[in-house]
SEBA-918900 format. One record per residue (C-alpha): residue in three letters; x, y, z. Coordinates in steps of 0.001 Angstrom, whole numbers. Each point is the difference from the previous one (the first is absolute). Layout:
r, c1, c2, c3
ALA, X, Y, Z
...
This chain:
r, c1, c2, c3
UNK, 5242, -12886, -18135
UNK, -1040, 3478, -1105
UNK, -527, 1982, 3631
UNK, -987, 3490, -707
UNK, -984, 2259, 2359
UNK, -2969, 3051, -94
UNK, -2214, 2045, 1527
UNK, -3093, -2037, 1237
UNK, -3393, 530, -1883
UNK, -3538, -695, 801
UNK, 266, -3317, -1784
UNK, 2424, -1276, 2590
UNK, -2174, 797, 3412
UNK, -1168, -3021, 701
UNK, 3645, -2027, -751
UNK, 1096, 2971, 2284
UNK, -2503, -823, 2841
UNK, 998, -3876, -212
UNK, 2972, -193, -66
UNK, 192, 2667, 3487
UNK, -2358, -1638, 1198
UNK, 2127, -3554, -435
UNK, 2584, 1830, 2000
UNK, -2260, 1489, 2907
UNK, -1553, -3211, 872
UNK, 3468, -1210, 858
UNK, 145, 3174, 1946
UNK, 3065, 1523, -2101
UNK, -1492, 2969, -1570
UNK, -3150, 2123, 908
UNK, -3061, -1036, -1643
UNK, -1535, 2321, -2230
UNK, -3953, 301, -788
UNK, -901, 232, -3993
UNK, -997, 3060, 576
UNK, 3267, 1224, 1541
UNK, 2016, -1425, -3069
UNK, -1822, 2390, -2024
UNK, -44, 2603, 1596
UNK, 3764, -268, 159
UNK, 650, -1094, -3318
UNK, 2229, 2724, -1372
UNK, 2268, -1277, 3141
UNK, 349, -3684, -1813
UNK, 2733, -1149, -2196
UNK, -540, -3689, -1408
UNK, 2242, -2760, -1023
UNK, -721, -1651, -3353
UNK, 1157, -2909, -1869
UNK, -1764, -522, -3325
UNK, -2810, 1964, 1125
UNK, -798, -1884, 3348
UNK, 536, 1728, 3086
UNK, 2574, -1509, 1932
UNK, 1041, 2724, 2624
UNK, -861, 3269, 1683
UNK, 973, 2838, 2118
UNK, -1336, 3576, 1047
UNK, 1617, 3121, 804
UNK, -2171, 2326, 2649
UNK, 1276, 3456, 1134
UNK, 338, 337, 3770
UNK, 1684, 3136, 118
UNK, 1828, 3265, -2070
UNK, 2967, -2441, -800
UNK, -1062, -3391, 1153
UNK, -2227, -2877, -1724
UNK, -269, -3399, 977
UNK, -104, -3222, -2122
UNK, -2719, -2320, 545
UNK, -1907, -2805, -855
UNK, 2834, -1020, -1583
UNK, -632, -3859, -1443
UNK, 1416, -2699, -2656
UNK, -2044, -2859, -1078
UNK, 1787, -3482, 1210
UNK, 782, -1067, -2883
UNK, 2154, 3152, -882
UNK, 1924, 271, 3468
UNK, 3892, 122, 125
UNK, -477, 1088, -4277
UNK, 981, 3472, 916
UNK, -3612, 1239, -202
UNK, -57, 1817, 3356
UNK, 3070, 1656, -971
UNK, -1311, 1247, -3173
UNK, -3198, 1263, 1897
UNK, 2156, 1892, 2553
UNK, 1824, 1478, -2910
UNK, -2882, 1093, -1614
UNK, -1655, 1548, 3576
UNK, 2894, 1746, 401
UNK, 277, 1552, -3395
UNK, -3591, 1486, 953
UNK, 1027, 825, 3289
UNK, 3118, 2503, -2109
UNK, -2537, 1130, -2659
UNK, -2139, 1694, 3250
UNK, 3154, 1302, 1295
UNK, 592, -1673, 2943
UNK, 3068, -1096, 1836
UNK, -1459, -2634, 2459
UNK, -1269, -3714, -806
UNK, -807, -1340, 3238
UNK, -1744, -3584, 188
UNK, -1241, -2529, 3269
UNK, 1127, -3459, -976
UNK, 976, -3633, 1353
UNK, 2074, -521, -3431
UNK, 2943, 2335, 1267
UNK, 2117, -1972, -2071
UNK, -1773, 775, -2916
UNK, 206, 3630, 692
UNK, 3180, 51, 864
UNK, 1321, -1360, -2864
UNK, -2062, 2843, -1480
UNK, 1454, 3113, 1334
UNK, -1678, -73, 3457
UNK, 1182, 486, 3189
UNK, -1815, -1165, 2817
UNK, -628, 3268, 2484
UNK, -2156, 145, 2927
UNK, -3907, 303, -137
UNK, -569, 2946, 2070
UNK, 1482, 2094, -2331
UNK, -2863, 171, -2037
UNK, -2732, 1467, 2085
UNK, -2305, 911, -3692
UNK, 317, -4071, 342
UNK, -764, -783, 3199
UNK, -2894, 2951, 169
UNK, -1923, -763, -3416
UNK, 364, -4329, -165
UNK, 1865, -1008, 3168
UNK, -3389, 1056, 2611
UNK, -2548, -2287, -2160
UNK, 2185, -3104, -583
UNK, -389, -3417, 2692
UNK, 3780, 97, 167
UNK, -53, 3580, 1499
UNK, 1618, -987, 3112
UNK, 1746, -2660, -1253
UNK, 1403, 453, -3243
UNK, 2732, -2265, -836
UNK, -93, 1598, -3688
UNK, 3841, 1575, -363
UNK, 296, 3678, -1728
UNK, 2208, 539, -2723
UNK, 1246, 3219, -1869
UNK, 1524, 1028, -3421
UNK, 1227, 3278, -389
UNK, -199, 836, -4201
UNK, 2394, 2060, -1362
């Protein structure tokens, strides 16, 4: 197992839009239209192994300081292989090459992110969240997503 890890491409759109897709209709992530994926595509880092793509994650800026991963997704096959991890790590990296200090995420795999650096804070701390994503979502009023925060170095 060769997992590399890259910025996403036009090539890998519609793997992009399936696999989020396979994780919003168990109503774990946000869906996200074709369209949207490519719009946002400069946002996308992919998981690869042997040139199939096996994971993904996004980074979007919310604020001066603060971005937020999302859509953040491992095939089945490659969960528990340290996949996520190396995703995070990569999102992250991004997140210090724009200069900023905040990695905040919404999540039911605290665990995961724990184990990554996060610690879980409360949600109303992000208002850019709550005032550009939080009004249009079905879970507005009740969100059971928890928030989570790494501070970079």
């Amino acid at each position: 197992m060769t997992i590399a890890c890259r910025k996403a491409n036009e090539v890998d759109v519609d793997e992009l839009v399936e696999m989020i897709q396979g994780y919003a209709s168990q109503g774990i992530m946000l869906p996200r239209s074709r369209e949207m994926v490519q719009q946002q595509l400069d946002s996308f880092v992919v998981a690869v192994d042997e040139g199939v793509l096996i994971g993904c994650g996004s980074l979007t800026k919310l604020g001066a300081n603060l971005v937020e991963i999302r859509s953040l997704g491992v095939s089945e096959d490659y969960k528990g292989k340290g996949v996520g991890s190396k995703l995070v790590d990569c999102l992250l990296e991004e997140a210090r090459d724009q200069n900023i200090t905040k990695v905040m995420a919404l999540t039911y795999e605290v665990r995961f992110f724990q184990k990554n650096g996060f610690t879980i804070v409360p949600k109303h701390i992000f208002p850019e969240k709550v005032w550009t994503d939080c009004m249009h979502c079905k879970k507005q009023y009740c969100c059971d997503e928890i928030a989570v925060l790494r501070e970079l170095d």
